[in-house]
C-alpha positions in Angstrom: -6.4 12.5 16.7 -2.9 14.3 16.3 -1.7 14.6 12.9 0.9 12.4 12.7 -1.1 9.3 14.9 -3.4 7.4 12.4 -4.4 3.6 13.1 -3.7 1.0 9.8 -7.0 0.5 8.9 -6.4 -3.2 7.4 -5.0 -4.4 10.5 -2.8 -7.7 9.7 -5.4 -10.1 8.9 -5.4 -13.2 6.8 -7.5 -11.9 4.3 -5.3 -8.4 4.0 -2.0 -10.4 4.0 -3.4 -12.7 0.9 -4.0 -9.5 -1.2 -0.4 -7.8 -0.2 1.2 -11.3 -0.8 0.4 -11.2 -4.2 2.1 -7.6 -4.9 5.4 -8.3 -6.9 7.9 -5.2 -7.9 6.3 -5.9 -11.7 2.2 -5.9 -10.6 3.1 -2.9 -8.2 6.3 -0.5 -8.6 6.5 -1.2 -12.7 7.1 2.6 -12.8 10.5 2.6 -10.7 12.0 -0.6 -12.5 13.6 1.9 -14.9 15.4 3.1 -12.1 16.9 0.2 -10.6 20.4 -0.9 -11.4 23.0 -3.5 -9.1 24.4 -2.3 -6.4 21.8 0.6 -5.1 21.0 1.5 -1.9 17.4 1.2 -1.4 14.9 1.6 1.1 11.2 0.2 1.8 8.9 1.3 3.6 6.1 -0.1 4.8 7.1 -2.9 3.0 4.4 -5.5 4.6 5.2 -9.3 4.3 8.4 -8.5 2.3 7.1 -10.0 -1.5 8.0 -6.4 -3.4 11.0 -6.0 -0.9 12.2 -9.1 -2.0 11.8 -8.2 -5.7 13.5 -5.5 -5.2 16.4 -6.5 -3.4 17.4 -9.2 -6.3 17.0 -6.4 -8.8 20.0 -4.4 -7.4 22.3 -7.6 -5.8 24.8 -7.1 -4.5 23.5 -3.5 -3.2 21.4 -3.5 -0.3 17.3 -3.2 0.9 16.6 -2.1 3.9 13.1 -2.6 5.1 11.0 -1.5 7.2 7.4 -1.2 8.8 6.1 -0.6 12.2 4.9 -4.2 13.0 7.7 -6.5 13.9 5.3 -9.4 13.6 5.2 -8.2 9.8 8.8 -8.1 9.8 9.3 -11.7 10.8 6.9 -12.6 7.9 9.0 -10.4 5.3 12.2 -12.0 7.0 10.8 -15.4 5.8 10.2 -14.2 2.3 14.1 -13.1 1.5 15.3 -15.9 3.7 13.0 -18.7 1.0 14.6 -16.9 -1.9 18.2 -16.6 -0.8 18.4 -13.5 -0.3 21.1 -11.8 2.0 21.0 -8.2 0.6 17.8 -7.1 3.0 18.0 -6.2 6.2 14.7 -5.1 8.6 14.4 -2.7 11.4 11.1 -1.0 13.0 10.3 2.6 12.0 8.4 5.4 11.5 8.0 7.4 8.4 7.2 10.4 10.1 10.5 10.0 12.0 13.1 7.9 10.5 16.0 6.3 12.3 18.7 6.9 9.1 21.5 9.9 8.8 20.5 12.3 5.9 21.7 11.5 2.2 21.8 7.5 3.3 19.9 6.0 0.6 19.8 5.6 -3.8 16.3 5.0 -3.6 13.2 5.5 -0.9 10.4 3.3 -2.1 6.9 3.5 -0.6 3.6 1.0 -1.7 0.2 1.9 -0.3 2.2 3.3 2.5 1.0 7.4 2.4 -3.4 6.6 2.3 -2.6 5.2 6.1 -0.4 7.7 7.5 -1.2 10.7 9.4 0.8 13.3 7.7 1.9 12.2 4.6 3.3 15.2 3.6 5.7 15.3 7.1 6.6 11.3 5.4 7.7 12.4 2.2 9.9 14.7 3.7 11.6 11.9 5.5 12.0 9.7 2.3 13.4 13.2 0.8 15.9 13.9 3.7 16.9 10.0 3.8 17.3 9.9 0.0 21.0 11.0 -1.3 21.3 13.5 -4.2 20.5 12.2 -7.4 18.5 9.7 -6.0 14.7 9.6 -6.5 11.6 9.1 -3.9 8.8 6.7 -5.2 5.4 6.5 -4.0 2.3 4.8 -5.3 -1.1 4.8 -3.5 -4.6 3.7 -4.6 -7.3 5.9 -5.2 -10.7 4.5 -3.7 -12.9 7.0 -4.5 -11.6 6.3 -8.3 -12.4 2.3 -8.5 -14.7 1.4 -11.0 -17.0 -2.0 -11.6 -19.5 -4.2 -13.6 -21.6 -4.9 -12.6 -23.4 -2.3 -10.1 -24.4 -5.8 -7.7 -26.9 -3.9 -5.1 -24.4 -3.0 -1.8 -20.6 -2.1 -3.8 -21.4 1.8 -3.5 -22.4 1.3 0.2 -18.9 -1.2 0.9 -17.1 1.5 -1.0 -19.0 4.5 1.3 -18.3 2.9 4.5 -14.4 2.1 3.9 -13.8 5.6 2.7 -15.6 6.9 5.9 -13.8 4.5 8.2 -10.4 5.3 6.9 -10.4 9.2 7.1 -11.9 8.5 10.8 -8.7 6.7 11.8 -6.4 9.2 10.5 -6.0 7.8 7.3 -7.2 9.6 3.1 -8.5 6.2 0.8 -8.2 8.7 -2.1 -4.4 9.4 -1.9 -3.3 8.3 -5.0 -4.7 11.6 -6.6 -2.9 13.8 -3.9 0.3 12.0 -4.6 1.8 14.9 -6.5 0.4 17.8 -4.8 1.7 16.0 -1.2 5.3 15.4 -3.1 5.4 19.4 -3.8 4.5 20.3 0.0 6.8 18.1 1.2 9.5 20.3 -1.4 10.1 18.2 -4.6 10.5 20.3 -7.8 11.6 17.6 -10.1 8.4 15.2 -10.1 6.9 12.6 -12.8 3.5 12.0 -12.1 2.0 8.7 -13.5 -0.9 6.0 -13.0 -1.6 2.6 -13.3 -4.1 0.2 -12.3 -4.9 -3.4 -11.2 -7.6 -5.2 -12.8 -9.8 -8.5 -11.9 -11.7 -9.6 -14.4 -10.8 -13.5 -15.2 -12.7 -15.9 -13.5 -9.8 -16.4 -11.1 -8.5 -13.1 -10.3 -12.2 -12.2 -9.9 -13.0 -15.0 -7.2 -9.6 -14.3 -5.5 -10.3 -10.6 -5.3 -14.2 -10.9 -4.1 -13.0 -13.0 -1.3 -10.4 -11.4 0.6 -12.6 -8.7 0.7 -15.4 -10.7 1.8 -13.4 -11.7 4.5 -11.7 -8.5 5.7 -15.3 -7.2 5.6 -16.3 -9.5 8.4 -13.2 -10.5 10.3 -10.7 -8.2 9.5 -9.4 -5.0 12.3 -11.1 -2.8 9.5 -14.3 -4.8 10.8 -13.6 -4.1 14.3 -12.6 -0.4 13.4 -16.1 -0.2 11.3 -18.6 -1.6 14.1 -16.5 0.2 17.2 -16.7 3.6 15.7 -20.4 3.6 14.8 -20.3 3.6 11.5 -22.1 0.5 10.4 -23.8 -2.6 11.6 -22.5 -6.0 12.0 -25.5 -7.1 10.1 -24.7 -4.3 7.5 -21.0 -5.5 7.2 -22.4 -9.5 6.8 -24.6 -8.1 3.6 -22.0 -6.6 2.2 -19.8 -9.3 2.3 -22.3 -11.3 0.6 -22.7 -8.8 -2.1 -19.1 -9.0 -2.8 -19.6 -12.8 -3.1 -22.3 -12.4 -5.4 -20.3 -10.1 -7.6 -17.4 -12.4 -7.8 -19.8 -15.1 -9.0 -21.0 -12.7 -11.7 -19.6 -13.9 -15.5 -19.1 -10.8 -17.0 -17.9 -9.2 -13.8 -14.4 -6.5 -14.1 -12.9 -4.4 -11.1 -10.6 -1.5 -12.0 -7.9 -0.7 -9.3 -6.4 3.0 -10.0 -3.3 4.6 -8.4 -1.2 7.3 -8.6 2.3 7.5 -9.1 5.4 9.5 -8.2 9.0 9.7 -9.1 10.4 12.5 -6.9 14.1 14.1 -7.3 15.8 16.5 -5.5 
């Protein structure tokens, strides 16, 4: 697979769109807030069904959002988002972070969410968001870290669901553990002036638990990341239909708590 040609290894599913619908600028960029003033320039990439775009773009009215992603089907979705909130600050266009469509020095802020695990040269990206970013400005990127998730309990079949993503996503191109390569990527790519951070998500109400067990119960069956899995030999369908039951089962669990980890960049310069 060339280097820059890697296949999204959600795919645009129901059950992926429920999880990136909840993603808000507080629950998923709180670390470039302090950044954000009215009347910036920004661009998002990547920016899926539009819910942190929006955020973002009412943060710095009356400057502008542009974002993008390489699905206009996604775009339509984001469209809908801004257009339900009023917004007229964001405007959408198709792109590719490897290869961005925008003059040099064009934007205050580039702003990337679990964008750089599903690309296939992240380091080539984040010299993009560098040459599109204006002086002054700052590049910020934030990516999971699979290999870093943590749970209670250890229900029998989590280590093998965690096992099989990992393997399916590096065999489309993609690296599940990006969010500890964040800052050694951002000083390939020729950032000096970096501030390395982390945060996590966690589910471990009743409700956040149930929610978070089930969309991935049902990416692990009917998802493109199902397809990708079966296709490329590198599980079952019968395999896949346990697992998703032993995500069921550990959403049901009373004491259960799932740590999300990610890594964090602000890039100047």
């Amino acid at each position: 697979m060339p280097k820059e040609t890697a296949v999204y290894t959600h795919g645009h599913h129901e059950s992926v769109l429920r999880s990136h619908r909840w993603r808000t600028a507080a629950n998923s960029a709180g670390y470039l807030l302090g950044e954000l003033r009215p009347g910036l320039a920004v661009l998002d990439v990547g920016c899926g069904p539009g819910t942190i775009t929006a955020d973002l773009a009412a943060l710095i009215a009356p400057g502008r959002v542009t974002a993008v992603d390489t699905t206009p089907g996604i775009l339509e979705q984001a469209a809908a988002v801004a257009a339900e909130r009023g917004l007229e600050n964001v405007e959408f266009a198709v792109a590719d972070v490897h290869a961005l469509d925008f003059p040099d020095d064009s934007f205050d802020v580039v702003h990337a969410h679990q964008v750089l695990q599903h690309v296939g040269d992240p380091v080539q990206a984040l010299r993009e968001m560098r040459r599109v970013c204006r002086p002054g400005g700052v590049v910020a990127a934030r990516d999971s870290d699979y290999a870093a998730m943590a749970w209670y309990p250890e229900t029998p079949g989590m280590s093998e669901w965690l096992e099989v993503y990992r393997r399916v996503a590096r065999a489309n191109g993609g690296e599940p553990d990006a969010g500890r390569k964040l800052l050694s990527w951002a000083r390939e790519a020729g950032f000096t002036d970096i501030t390395p951070t982390a945060a996590a998500w966690c589910f471990a109400t009743p409700e956040s638990r149930a929610w978070w067990s089930g969309l991935w119960a049902d990416r692990t069956t009917d998802s493109v990341y199902a397809e990708l899995a079966v296709r490329g030999g590198h599980v079952s369908t019968e395999r896949l239909t346990a697992i998703a039951a032993t995500w069921r089962a550990w959403g049901e669990e009373g004491d259960g708590w799932f740590m999300v980890p990610h890594g964090e960049v602000l890039c100047r310069g």
